[in-house]
N, C-alpha and C positions, 0 to 999 in steps of 0.2 A: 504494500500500500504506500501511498507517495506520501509525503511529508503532508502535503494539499487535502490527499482525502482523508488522513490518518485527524488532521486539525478538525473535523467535520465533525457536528453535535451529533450525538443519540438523541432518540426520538423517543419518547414512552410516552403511554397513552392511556387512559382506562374513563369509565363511566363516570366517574366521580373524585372522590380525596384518596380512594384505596389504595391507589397506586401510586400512591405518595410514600410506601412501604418501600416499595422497589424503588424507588429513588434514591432513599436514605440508603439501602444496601447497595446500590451503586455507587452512592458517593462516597462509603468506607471504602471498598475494593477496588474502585477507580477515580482517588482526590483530582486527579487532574483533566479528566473529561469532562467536557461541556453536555449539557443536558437538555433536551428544552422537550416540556412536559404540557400536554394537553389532556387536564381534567374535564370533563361534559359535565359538567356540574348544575350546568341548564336543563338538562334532561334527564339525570337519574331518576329513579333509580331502572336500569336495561333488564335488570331481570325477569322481570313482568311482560316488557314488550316484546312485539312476534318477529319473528327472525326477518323478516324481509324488512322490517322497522332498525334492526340492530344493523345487518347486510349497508343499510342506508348511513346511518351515521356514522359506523366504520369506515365507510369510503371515502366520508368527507373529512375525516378526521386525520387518515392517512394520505389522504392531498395536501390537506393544511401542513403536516409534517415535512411531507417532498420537498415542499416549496421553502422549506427550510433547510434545502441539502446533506439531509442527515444521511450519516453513514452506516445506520443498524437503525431498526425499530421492535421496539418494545410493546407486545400487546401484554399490559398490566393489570387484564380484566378478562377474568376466567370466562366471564358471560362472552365476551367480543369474538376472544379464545374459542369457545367453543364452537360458534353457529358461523363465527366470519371471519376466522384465518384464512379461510383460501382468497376471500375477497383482499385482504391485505398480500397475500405472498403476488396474486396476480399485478393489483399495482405495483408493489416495491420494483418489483421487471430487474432482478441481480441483486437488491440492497439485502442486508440477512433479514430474516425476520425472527425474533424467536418470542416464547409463548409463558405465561405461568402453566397451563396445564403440562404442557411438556415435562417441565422442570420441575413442576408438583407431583408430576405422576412416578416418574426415575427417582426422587427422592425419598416416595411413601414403598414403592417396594424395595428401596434398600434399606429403609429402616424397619420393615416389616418380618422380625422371626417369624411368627405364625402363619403370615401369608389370608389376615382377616384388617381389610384395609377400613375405615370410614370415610365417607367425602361426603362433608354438608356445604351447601352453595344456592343460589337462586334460583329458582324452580327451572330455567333455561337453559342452566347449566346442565344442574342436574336430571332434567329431561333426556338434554344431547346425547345422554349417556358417554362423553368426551373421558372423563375420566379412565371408568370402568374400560372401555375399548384400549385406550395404551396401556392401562396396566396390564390389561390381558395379553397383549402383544409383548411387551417387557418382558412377561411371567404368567402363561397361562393356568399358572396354579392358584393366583391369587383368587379372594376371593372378595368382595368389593360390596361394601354396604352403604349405600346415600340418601340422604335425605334432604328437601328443598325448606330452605329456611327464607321465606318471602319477606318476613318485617324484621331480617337483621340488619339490611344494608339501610330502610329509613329509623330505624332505632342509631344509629351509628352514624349517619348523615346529622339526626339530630343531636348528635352529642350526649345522647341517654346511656355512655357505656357502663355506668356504677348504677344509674338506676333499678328499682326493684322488677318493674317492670321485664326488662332486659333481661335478668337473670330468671324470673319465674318464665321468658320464652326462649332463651337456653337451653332449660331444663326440660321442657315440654319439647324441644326439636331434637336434644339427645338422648333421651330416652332411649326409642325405637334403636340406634345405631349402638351405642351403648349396653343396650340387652343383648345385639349377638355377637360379643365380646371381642371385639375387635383390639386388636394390640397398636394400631397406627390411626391417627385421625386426621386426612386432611383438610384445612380451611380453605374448600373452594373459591372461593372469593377475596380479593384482596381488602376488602374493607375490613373484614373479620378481624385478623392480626391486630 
């Protein structure tokens, strides 16, 4: 890579603040890369909306980024992740693209002895079945347990994360995953963290 493209921002992207996690852990592992970050903060929350709604603002989100010459993009939103990566690999046309699911899914079956995973995420996520499919391809011994948690990402938009609230819909959305005793949980969603 030439001095020129090597100087060139990363691109990350997600629905809202969540992927403001990925941020922070790029900017430990990589202090001296430029970053330039586009939250839809206007639109959250995506997990509720229908894929040809998400297909939509992914595209404009990752044009918006282009036009900012970035040299890698960041999808930081499991929901985007899941229904509208190919929409993103098709525009980037060479730029890399890479994903939380990906990088959530390699990570829950290498930390998994038992091989009984959890993934709770936004009903669209976890619709896609996006997870369960690369773990299975990782490791089709895994065994993959999800559940859709719809009012975590506006409980956490609203800043409700100590309220009682929050915790008594915690405990009600892990229940189910938690009963069939799964050794690895992942938080599909970047808002979660």
């Amino acid at each position: 890579m030439s001095a020129a493209a090597a100087s060139r921002p990363i691109g990350v992207f997600d629905s809202g603040v969540g992927g403001l996690t990925v941020v922070r852990a790029l900017m430990e592992r990589l202090p001296l890369e430029d970053i330039v970050y586009f939250g839809d903060t206007a639109r959250v929350p995506y997990g509720v909306k229908s894929v040809a709604t998400i297909e939509h603002f992914t595209a404009q989100i990752t044009e918006f980024l282009l036009k900012r010459d970035v040299k890698l993009l960041i999808i930081a939103c499991n929901t985007m992740a899941a229904v509208a990566a190919e929409v993103v690999h098709r525009l980037a046309a060479g730029i890399p693209v890479l994903d939380v699911i990906e990088a959530g899914a390699r990570a829950a079956v290498a930390a998994s002895p038992g091989r009984r995973i959890g993934v709770i995420g936004t009903p669209t996520t976890i619709n896609s079945n996006a997870y369960a499919r690369r773990m299975h391809e990782l490791d089709p011994t895994v065994r993959v347990y999800s559940q859709a948690c719809p009012l975590f990402v506006p409980l956490v938009e609203e800043g409700w994360l100590e309220h009682e609230v929050t915790r008594l819909t915690a405990q009600e959305y892990l229940r189910p995953v938690l009963a069939e005793e799964v050794d690895s949980l992942v938080l599909g969603c970047t808002h979660y963290p």
